[in-house]
C-alpha positions as CSV (number, residue, x, y, z in Angstrom):
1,X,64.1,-29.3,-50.9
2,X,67.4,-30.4,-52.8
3,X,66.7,-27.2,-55.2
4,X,66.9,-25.3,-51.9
5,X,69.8,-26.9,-50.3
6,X,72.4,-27.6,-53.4
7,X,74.1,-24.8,-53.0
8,X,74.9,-24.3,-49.0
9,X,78.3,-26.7,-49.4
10,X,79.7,-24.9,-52.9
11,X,79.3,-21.5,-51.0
12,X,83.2,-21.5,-50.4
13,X,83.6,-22.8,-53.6
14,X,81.7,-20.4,-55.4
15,X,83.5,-17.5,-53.5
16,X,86.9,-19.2,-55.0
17,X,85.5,-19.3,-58.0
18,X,84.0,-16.0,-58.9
19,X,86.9,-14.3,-56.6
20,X,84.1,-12.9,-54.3
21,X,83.7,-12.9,-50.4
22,X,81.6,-15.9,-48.6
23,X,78.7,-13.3,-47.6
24,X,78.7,-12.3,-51.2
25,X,78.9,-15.9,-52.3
26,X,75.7,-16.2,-50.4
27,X,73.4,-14.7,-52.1
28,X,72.8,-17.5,-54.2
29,X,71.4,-18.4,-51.1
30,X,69.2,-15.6,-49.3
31,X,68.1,-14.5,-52.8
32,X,66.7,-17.7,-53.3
33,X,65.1,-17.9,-49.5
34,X,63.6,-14.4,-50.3
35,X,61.8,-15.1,-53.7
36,X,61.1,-18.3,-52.9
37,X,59.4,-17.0,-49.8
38,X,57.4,-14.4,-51.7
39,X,56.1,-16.1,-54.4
40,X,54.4,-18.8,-52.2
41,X,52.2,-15.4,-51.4
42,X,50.7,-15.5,-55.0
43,X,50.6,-19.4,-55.5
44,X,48.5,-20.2,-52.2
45,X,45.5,-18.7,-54.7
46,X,46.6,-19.8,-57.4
47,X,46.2,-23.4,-56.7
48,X,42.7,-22.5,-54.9
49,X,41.5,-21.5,-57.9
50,X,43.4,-23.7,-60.8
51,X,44.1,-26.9,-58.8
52,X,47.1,-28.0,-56.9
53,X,47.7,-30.5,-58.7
54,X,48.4,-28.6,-62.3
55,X,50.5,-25.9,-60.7
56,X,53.0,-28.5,-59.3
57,X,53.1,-29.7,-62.5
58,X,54.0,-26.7,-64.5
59,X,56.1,-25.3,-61.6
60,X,58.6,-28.8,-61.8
61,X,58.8,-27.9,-65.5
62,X,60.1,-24.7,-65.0
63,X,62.7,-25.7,-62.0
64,X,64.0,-28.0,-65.0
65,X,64.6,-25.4,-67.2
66,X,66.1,-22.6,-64.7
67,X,68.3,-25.8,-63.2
68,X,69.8,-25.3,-67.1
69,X,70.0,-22.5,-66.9
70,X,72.1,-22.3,-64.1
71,X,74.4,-24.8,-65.8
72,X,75.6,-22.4,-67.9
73,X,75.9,-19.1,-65.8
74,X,79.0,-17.3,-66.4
75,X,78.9,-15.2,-63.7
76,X,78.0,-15.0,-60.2
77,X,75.3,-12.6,-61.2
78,X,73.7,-15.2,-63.7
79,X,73.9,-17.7,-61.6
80,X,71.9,-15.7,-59.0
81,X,69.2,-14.7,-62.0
82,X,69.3,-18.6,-62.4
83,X,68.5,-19.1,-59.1
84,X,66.1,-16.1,-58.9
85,X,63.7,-18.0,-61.4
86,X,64.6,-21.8,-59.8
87,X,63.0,-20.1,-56.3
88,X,59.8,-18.7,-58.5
89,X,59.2,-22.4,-59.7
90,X,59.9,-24.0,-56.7
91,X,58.0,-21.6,-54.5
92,X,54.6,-23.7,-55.6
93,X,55.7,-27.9,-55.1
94,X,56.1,-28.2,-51.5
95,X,53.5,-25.8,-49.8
96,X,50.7,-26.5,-52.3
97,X,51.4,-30.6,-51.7
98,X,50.6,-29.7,-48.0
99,X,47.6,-27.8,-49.0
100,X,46.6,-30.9,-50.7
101,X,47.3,-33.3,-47.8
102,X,45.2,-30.8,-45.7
103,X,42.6,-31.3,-48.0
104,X,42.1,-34.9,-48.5
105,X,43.1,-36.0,-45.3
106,X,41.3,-35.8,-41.9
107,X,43.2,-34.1,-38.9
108,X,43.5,-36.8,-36.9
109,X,45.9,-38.5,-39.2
110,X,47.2,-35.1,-40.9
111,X,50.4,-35.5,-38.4
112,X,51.5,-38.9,-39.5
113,X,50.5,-38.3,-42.6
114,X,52.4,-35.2,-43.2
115,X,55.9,-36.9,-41.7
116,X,55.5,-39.7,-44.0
117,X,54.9,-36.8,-47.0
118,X,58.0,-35.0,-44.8
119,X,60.4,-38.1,-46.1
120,X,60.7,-36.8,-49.4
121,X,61.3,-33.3,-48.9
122,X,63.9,-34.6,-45.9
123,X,65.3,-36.8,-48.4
124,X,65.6,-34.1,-50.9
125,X,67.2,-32.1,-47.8
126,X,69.9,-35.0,-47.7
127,X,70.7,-35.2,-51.0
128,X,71.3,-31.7,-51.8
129,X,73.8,-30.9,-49.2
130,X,75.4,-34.2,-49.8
131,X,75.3,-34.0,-54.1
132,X,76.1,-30.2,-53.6
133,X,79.5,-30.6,-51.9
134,X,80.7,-34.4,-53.5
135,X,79.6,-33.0,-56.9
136,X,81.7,-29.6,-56.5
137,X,84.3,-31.4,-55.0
138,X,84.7,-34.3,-57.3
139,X,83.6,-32.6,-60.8
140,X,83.0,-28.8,-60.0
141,X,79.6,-27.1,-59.3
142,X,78.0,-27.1,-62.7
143,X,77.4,-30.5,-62.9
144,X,75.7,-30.5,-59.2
145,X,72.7,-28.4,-61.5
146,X,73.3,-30.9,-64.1
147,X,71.7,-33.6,-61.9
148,X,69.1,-31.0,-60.9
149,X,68.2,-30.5,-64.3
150,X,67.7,-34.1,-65.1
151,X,65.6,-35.2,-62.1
152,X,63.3,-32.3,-62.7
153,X,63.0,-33.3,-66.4
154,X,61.9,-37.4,-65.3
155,X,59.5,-35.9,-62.5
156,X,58.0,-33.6,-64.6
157,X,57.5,-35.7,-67.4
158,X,55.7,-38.4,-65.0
159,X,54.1,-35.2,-63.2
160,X,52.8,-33.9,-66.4
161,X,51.5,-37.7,-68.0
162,X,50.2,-38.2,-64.7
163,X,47.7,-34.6,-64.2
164,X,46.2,-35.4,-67.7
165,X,45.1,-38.5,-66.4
166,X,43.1,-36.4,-64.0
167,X,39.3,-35.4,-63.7
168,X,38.7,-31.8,-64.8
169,X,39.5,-29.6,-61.4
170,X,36.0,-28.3,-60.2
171,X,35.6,-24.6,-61.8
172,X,35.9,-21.4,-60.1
173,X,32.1,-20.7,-60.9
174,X,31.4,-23.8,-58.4
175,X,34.0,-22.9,-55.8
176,X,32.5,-21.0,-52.5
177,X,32.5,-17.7,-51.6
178,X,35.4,-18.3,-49.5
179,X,37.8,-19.5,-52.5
180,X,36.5,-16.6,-54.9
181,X,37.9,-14.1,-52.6
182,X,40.8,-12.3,-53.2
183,X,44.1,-13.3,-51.8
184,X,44.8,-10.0,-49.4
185,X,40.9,-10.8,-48.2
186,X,41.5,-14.5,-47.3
187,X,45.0,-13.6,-45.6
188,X,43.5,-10.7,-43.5
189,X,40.8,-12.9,-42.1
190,X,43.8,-15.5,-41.6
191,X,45.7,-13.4,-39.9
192,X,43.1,-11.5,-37.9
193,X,42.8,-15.1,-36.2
194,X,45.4,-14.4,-33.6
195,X,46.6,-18.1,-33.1
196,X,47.3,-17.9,-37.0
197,X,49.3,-15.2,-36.1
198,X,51.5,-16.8,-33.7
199,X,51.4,-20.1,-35.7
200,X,53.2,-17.2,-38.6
201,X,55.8,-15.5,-36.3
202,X,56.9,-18.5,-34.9
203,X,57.4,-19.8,-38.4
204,X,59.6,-16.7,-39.5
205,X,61.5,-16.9,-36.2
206,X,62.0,-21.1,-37.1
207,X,63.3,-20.2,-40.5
208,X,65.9,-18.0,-39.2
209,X,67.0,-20.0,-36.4
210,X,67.1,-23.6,-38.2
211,X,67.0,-23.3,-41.7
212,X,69.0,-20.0,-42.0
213,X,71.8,-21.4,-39.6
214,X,71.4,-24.6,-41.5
215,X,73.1,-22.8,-44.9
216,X,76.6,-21.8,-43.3
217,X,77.2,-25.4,-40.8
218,X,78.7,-26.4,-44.5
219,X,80.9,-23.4,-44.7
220,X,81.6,-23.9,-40.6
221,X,83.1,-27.7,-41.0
222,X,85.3,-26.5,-44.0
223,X,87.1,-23.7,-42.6
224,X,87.2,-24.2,-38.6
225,X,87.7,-28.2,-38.7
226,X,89.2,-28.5,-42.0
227,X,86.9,-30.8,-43.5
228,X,86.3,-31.0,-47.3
229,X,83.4,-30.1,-49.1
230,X,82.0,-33.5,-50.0
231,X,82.6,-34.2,-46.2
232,X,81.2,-31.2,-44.7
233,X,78.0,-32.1,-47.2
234,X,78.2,-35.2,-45.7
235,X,77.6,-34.3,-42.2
236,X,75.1,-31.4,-43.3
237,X,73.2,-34.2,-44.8
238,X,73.2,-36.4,-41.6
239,X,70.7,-33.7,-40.2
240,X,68.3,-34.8,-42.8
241,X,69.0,-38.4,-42.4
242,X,68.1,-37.3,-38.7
243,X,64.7,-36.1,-39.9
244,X,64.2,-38.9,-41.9
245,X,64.6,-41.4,-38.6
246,X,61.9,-39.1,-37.2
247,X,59.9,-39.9,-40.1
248,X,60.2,-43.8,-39.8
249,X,59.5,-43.0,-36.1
250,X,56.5,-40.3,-36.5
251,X,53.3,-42.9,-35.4
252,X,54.5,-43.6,-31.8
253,X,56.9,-40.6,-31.3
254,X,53.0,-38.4,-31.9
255,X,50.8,-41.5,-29.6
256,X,54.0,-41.0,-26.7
257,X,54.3,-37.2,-27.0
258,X,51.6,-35.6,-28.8
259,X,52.1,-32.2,-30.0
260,X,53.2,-30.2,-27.2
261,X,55.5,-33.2,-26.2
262,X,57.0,-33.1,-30.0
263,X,57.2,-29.2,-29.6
264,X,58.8,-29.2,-26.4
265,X,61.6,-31.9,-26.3
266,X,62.2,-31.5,-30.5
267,X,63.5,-28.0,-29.8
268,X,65.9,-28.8,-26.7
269,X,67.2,-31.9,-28.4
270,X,68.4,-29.7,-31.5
271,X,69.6,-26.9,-29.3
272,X,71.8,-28.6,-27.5
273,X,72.9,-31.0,-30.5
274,X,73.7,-27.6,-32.2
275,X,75.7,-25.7,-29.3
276,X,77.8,-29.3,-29.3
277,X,78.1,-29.0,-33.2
278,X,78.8,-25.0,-33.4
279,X,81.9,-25.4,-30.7
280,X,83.1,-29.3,-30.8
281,X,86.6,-29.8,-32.2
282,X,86.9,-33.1,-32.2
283,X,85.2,-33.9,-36.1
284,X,83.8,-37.5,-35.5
285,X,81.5,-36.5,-32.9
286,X,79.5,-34.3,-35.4
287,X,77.7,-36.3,-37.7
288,X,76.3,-37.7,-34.7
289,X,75.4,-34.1,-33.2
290,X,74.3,-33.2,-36.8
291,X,71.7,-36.6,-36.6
292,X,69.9,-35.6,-33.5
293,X,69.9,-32.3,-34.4
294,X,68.0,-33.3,-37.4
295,X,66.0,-35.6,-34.9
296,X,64.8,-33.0,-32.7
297,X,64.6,-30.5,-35.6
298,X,61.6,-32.3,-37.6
299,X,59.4,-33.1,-34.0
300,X,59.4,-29.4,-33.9
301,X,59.0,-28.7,-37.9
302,X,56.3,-31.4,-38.1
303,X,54.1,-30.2,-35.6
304,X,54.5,-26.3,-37.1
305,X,53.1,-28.0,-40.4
306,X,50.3,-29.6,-38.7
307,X,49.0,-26.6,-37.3
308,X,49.7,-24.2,-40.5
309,X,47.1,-27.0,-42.3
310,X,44.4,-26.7,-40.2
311,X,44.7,-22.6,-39.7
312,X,42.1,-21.6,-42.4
313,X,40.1,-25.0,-43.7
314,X,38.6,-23.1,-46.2
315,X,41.3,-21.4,-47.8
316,X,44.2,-23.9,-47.5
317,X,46.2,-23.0,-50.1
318,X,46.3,-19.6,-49.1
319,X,46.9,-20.5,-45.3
320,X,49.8,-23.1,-45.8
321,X,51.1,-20.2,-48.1
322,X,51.6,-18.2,-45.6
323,X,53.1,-20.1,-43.8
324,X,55.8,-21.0,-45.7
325,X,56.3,-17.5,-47.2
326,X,56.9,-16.9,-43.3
327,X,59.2,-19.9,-43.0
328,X,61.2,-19.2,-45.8
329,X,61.6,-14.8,-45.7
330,X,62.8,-15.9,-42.3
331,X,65.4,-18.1,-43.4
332,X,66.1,-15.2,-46.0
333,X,67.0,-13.5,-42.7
334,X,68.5,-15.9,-40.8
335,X,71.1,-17.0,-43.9
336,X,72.3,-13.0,-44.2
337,X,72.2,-12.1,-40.4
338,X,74.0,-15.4,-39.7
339,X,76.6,-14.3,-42.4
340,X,77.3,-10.9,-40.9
341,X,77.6,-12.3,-37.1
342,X,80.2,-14.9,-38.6
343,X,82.8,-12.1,-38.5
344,X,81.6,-10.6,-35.4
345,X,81.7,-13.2,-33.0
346,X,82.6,-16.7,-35.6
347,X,80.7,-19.5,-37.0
348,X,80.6,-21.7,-33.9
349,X,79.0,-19.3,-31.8
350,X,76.3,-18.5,-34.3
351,X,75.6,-22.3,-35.1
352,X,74.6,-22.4,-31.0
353,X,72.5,-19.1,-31.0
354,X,70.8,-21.2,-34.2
355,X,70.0,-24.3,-31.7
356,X,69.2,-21.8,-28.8
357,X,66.6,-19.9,-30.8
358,X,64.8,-23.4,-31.7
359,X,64.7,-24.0,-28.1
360,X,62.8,-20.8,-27.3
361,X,60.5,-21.5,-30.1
362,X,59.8,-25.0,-29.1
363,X,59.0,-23.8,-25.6
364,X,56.4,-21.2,-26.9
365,X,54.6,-23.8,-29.7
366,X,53.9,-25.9,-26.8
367,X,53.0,-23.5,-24.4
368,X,50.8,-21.8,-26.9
369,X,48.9,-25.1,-27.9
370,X,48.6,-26.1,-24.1
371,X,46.5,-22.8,-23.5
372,X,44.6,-23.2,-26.9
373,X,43.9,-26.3,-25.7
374,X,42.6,-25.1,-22.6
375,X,40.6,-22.7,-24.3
376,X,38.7,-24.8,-26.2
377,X,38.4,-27.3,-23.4
């Protein structure tokens, strides 16, 4: 998640830099959403077939060595290749740990169990908007993929020690029919399923509205309050220090709510939080509106993750890949529509419509699980 996030508070930086517009600046962002989303379409099977476990290994290898690479990019352009190949590495960690979680855990605790997993990528969400804008600020951007580079080096060194320890992964000549299927035939049966369906669009739709609107709050501080970078990071950051609070919170926030509870008041707490953030003037009052945002953000997001788990049992991998290849094309969207409405109708504005379309989308996760529910009453 910090891999993801580093760059959203350099944006104006970079456009300084490399004398280029912000919306040009930004596709060190959407380029990164777009591949990142794609390529979880290949490793879904992938770790099927080979094991979870030894993909995220080799995948936190390679984010070490495009992190490098990116270190040293002269240009714009190579530090979009740079970020090209970080998004093909990263693509596997986080949606094939969820595949595992699904796996070894029973549903019943998968919720809990995933917010508690949800601490580290929150945490990662947190630190890179908050390294990404004190690091450009204080030493320049470089060194912000400096730090990248060595945290990926330590975990994939432990990552790597640790999988050889491991018992051989089971063979693909003992796997069921199910697994030995090709990818396009396990995601047409998931997707002929038509709650996985809705469980995908409203996933594409989330990643436009919340993560894509997430990228240019940064940029938003900076230029309408006249906040600095490190700051602006700072209050970016406070969103995942929101989600984090959720975390802590998860056990009797899912006993008092359950999931259409979570569904419903997650996605009116961070739409009105948002419209507050996108059109306050008054700075101190947004780290607080950033917080609950983050709050009300991750009821919502958790819940979405619960369900993408349990949406094809016998093709995990595949499902949850899905999933986040939905998630993550949409915030591919999101980041460049969100770009072009800045200059139609200005940052604030579009920061609310970001809170607005969570909202809506909370609204129709829980009224689409109330009448699953019914259905299999």
């Amino acid at each position: 998640m910090a891999i993801q996030r580093i760059c959203d508070p350099m944006l104006p930086e970079l456009s300084r830099v490399f004398s280029v517009s912000i919306t040009e600046a930004s596709k060190v962002v959407w380029m990164f959403a777009v591949v990142y989303g794609t390529a979880q379409l290949f490793y879904g099977p992938l770790g099927d077939r080979l094991g979870k476990l030894r993909i995220i290994t080799y995948a936190t290898i390679g984010c070490c060595l495009a992190s490098l690479g990116a270190v040293f990019a002269g240009n714009l352009n190579a530090l979009v290749v740079a970020r090209i190949v970080m998004a093909l590495c990263a693509a596997a960690i986080i949606p094939l740990s969820l595949a595992w979680v699904g796996d070894a855990v029973p549903y019943s605790q998968r919720q809990e169990t995933l917010a508690k997993v949800g601490l580290g990528t929150t945490l990662g969400l947190v630190g890179g908007q908050l390294m990404g804008g004190l690091l450009t600020d204080l030493l320049g951007w470089r060194w912000a993929f400096v730090l990248l580079t060595v945290l990926f080096a330590v975990v994939g060194f432990l990552m790597f020690t640790d999988f050889k320890q491991q018992p051989t992964p089971t063979t693909l000549s003992e796997m069921d029919e199910q697994n030995r299927a090709t990818f396009l035939g396990q995601a047409l049966r998931i997707l002929e399923d038509p709650w996985s369906r809705y469980v995908l669009l409203i996933a594409c739709a989330e990643g436009a509205a919340g993560f894509g609107v997430l990228a240019i709050i940064a940029s938003h501080l900076h230029q309408m309050l006249g906040l600095s970078l490190t700051l602006s990071g700072a209050i970016v950051a406070m969103f995942g220090l929101g989600g984090v609070a959720y975390m802590a919170l998860a056990r009797p926030m899912i006993s008092r709510f359950g999931e259409i509870g979570l569904a419903q008041v997650g996605g009116c707490v961070m739409g009105v939080s948002l419209s507050v953030l996108g059109f306050s003037t008054w700075w101190p009052l947004t780290p607080l509106v950033s917080l609950t945002a983050g709050f009300g953000f991750f009821m919502f997001h958790n819940t979405m993750q619960a369900n993408a788990t349990q949406m094809a049992p016998k093709a995990r991998g595949t499902a949850v890949s899905l999933f986040s290849a939905s998630l993550f094309l949409g915030q591919a969207l999101g980041v460049l529509l969100a770009a072009h409405l800045i200059a139609l109708v200005g940052s604030g504005t579009v920061v609310a419509m970001g809170g607005g379309g969570i909202t809506v989308l909370g609204l129709l996760l829980a009224r689409g699980l109330r009448q699953r529910a019914l259905k299999t009453a």
